[in-house]
N, C-alpha and C positions, 0 to 999 in steps of 0.2 A: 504493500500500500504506500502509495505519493504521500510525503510530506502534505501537501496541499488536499488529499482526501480525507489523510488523518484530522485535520484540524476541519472538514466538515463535517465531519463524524461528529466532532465532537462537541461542536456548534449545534448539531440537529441532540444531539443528547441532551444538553444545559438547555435547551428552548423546552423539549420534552418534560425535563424537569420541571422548568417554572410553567409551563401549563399544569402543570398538577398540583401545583401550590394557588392556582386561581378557581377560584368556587362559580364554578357551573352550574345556575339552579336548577334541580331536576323538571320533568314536566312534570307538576299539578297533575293529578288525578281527575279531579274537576274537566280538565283542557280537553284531559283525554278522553275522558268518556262524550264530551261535546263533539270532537273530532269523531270516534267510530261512529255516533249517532247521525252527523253529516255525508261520512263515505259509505255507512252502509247502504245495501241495495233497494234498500224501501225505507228512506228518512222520514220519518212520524214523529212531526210537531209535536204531539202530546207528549209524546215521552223526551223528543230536546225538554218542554217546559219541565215534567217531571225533573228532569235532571237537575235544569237551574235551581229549581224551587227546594232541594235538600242543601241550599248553602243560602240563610238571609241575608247576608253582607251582601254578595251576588245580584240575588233578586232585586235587593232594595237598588243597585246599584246599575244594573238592568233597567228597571222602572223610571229612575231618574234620568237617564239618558232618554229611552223611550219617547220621554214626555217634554223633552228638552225643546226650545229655542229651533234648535237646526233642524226637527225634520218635520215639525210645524204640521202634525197631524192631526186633521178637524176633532178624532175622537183621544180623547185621553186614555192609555192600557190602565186598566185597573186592577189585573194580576197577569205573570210570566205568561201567562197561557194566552192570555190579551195580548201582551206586546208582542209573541211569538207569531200570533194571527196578525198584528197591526204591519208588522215589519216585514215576515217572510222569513222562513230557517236559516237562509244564509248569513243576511243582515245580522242576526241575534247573534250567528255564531261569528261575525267578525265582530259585533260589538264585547261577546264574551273572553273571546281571546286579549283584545285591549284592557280588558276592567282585571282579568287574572294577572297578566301581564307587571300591569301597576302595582297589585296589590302585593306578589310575589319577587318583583326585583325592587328595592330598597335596602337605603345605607344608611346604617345607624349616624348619626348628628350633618346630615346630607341630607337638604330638602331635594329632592326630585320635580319639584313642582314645574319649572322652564322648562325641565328635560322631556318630561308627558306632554305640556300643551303644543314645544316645537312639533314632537312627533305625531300629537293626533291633528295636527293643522297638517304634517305632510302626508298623513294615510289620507285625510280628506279631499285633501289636493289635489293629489295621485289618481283618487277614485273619479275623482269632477274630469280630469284630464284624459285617463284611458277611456272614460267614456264618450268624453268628445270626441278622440281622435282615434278609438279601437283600435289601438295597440296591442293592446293586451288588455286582459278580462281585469274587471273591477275588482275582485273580489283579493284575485292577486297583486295589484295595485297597492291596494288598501292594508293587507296585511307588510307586503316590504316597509310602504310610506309608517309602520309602528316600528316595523323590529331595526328598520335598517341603521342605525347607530347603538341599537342592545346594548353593544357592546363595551361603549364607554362607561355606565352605572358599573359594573363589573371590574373594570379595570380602575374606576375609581376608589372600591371596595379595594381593591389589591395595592397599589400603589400611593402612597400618601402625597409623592409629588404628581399626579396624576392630570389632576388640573391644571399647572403649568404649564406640561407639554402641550394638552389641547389648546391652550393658548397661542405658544409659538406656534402649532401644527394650521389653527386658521389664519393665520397671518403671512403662512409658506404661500411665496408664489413663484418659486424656482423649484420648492423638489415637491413631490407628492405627497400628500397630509400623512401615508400612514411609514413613510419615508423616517418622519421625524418619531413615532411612536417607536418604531424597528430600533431608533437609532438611542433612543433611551432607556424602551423597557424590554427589550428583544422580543415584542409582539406584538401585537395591533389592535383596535376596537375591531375591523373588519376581521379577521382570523377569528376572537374570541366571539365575536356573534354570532358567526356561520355555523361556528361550533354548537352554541349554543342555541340556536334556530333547529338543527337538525339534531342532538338532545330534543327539543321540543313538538318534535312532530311534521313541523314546516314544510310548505312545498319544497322542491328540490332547486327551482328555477329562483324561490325566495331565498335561499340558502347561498347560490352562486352568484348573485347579484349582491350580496354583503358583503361576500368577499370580495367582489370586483368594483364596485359604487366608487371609490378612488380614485379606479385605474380609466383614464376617460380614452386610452389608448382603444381600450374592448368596443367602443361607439362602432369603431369602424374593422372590427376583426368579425367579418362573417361567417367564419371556428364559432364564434359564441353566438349561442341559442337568441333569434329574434327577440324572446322576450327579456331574455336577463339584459338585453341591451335597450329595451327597451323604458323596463326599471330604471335603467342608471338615468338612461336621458330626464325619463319624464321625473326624479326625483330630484337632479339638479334645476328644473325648471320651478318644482316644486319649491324647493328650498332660496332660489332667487326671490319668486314670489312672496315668502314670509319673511324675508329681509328687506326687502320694498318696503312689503307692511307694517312694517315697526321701522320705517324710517331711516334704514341703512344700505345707504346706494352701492357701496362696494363689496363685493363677497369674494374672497383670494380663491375660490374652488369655479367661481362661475367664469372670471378671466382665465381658467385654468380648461377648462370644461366646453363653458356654456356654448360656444360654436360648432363644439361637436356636438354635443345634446340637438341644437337646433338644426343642425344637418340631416340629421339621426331622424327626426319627427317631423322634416317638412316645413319647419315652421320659419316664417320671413318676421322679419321685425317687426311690422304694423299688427300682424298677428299675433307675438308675443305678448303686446302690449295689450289688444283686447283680453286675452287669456289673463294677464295678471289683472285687469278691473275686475273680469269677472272671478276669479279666485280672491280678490279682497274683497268682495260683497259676500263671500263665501264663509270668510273667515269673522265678519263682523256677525257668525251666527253659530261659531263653533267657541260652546265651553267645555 
């Protein structure tokens, strides 16, 4: 063995290590039994409701979404079994995987609170967008637009400087965000989510879009699946739009990206710009 194999030996060894020193939360039992009651062969609303309704934290929490602001349904649900009927099985099951989600990744004296509402503006985002432009299915939209940064609550659990780097890391506009993550803690928010997505049950095309959402080289490698490229675009378009929205015109990943995103989905600038009015009327109805 090369000098030079021996030391990636041992390089992939010490990375191996400290993944195993970072806590991966298992999936929720909950998740899972939402999930087989979705891909089995005959999905029966009653029984998703049943399911919800053996956890009230859940339900109540269900309910309150349900009945929220954004999806402005003339009738109010008045139990799981209601909103399950108001919304449609799929719906319920992307809103239960967000409400598990939240509930199950938290850091003791770390509010998460920025972290959840960036993420449920860009699952919404995502879902408003693939269905304008049928890129790809809603459903998968909506679930990346949650998970697709997982990864950082987790590494901010493991790492006490952890917040620094993502600091310097959005500010990179020479090397790639997870360039700088590689380069301090030997691994990345994208690795550790992938990870942690497919632990979770996760589509396989959500999983490989985590790991690549950085990489904007993949916009234009037609090697990688329509959709996972499709992800990355519509979720960097996603994520310009929530920095408009709060009044921050520069984004280090959009100058880095954003022209291939918009290559990627067609989209000309006068277009852009309708799309982000109509994704900030969107957001002024998402809590």
């Amino acid at each position: 063995m090369t000098p030079a194999s021996k030391t990636s030996v041992a390089n992939d060894q010490s990375v191996d290590a400290l993944v195993k020193t970072i806590r991966i939360p298992p999936r929720p039992s909950m998740l899972a039994d939402v999930q087989a009651e979705l891909s089995s062969r005959e999905p029966d609303p009653r029984r998703l409701a049943a399911t919800i309704s053996h956890d009230v934290s859940l339900s109540a929490s269900l309910l309150k979404l349900t009945n929220s602001s954004f999806f402005g349904l003339r009738l109010k649900a008045s139990s799981v079994d209601h909103a399950v009927q108001l919304l449609g099985m799929q719906q319920c099951g992307l809103l239960m995987t967000g409400i598990i989600a939240r509930q199950s990744i938290q850091i003791e004296n770390v509010s998460l609170i920025k972290f959840w509402d960036f993420s449920s503006k860009r699952a919404q985002a995502m879902s408003y967008l693939a269905g304008y432009m049928r890129v790809c299915p809603v459903d998968l939209a909506h679930t990346f637009g949650l998970f697709c940064d997982i990864g950082i609550p987790i590494l901010m659990e493991r790492f006490p400087d952890y917040q620094q780097t993502l600091e310097l890391a959005y500010q990179q506009l020479e090397h790639k965000f997870t360039f700088i993550e590689q380069e301090k803690h030997n691994t990345s928010h994208t690795s550790i989510g992938a990870l942690m997505a497919r632990t979770w049950g996760l589509p396989e095309e959500v999983c490989n879009a985590i790991l690549l959402h950085h990489d904007y080289a993949v916009l234009q490698d037609t090697a990688t699946s329509e959709r996972v490229r499709a992800l990355v675009a519509l979720s960097l378009v996603a994520e310009y739009a929530i920095h408009k929205y709060h009044g921050q015109e520069t984004l280090a990943e959009w100058e880095k990206g954003g022209q291939q995103a918009l290559d990627f989905l067609g989209l000309a600038s006068d277009e852009l710009e309708d799309r982000l009015e109509e994704l900030h009327e969107l957001f002024n109805h998402v809590h």
